[in-house]
C-alpha positions in Angstrom: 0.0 0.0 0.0 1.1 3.8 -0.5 0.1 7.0 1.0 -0.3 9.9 -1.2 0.5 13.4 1.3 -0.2 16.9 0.1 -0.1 20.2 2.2 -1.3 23.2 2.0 -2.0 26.5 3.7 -4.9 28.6 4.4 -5.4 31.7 6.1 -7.4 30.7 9.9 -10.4 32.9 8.7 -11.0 30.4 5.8 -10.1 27.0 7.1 -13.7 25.7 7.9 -14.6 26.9 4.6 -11.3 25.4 3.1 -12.2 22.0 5.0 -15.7 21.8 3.6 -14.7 22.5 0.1 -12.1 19.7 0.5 -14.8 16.8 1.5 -16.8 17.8 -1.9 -13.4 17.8 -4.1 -10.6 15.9 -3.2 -12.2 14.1 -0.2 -15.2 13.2 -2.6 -12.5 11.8 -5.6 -10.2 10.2 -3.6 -12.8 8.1 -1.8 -14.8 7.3 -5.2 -11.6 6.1 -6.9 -10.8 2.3 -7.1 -8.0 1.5 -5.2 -8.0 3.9 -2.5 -8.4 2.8 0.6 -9.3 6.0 2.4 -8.4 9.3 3.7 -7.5 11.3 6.4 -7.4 15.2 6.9 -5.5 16.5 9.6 -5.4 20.2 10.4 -3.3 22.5 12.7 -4.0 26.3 13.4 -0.7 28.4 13.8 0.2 32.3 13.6 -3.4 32.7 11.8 -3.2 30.4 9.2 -4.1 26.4 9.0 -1.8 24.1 7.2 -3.9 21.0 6.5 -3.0 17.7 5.7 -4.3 15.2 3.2 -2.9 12.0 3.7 -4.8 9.5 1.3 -4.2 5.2 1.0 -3.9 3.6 -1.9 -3.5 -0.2 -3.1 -0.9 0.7 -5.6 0.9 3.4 -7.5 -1.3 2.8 -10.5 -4.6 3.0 -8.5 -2.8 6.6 -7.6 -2.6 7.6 -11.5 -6.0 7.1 -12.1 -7.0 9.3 -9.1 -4.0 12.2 -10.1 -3.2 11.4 -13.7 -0.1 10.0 -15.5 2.4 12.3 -13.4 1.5 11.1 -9.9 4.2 13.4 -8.2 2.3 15.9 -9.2 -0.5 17.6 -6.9 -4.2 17.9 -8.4 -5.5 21.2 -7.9 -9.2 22.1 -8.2 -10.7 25.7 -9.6 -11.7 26.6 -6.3 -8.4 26.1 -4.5 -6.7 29.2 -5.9 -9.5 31.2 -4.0 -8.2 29.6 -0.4 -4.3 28.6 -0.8 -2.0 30.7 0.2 0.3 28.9 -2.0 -0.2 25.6 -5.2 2.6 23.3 -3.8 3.1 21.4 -7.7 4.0 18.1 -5.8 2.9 15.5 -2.9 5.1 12.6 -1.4 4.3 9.2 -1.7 5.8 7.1 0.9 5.0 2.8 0.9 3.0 2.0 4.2 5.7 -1.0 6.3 3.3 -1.0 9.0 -0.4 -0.6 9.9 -2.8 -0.7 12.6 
């Protein structure tokens, strides 16, 4: 199994609107994609802005492509996100899952 982690960064003002824009984009498509084996969204509040998160599980590399296309380094971004993001990180880490609980 691999887990797909992207962050990003949104002022404090908007992270509740950030968070339920997330569960009807990237929440939503993660979850209805074959392979993945769920999600999790973490979120921390700092120096008035909230860094979230989105730590995603997958079967296998190519379940991961057909959730973020052919260039699966590189982070999807929906029209939306420009309007919250404080920055578009361009790539996530993928790291293979040793252990689980």
């Amino acid at each position: 199994m691999i887990a797909r982690i992207w962050r990003g960064r949104t002022p404090s003002a908007k992270a509740d609107e950030y968070f339920e824009y997330l569960k009807k984009t990237g929440l939503k498509d993660s979850r209805g994609t074959t392979g993945n084996q769920g999600v999790y969204i973490l979120r921390r509040l700092k120096d008035g802005e909230a860094e979230f998160l989105f730590l995603s599980i997958w079967d296998s590399m190519a379940a991961i492509k057909h959730f973020a296309g052919e260039d699966s380094e590189k982070a999807r971004y929906y029209p939306e996100d420009k309007n919250f993001l404080l920055e578009m990180e361009p790539t996530v880490s993928h790291y293979e899952i040793l252990a689980k609980p």
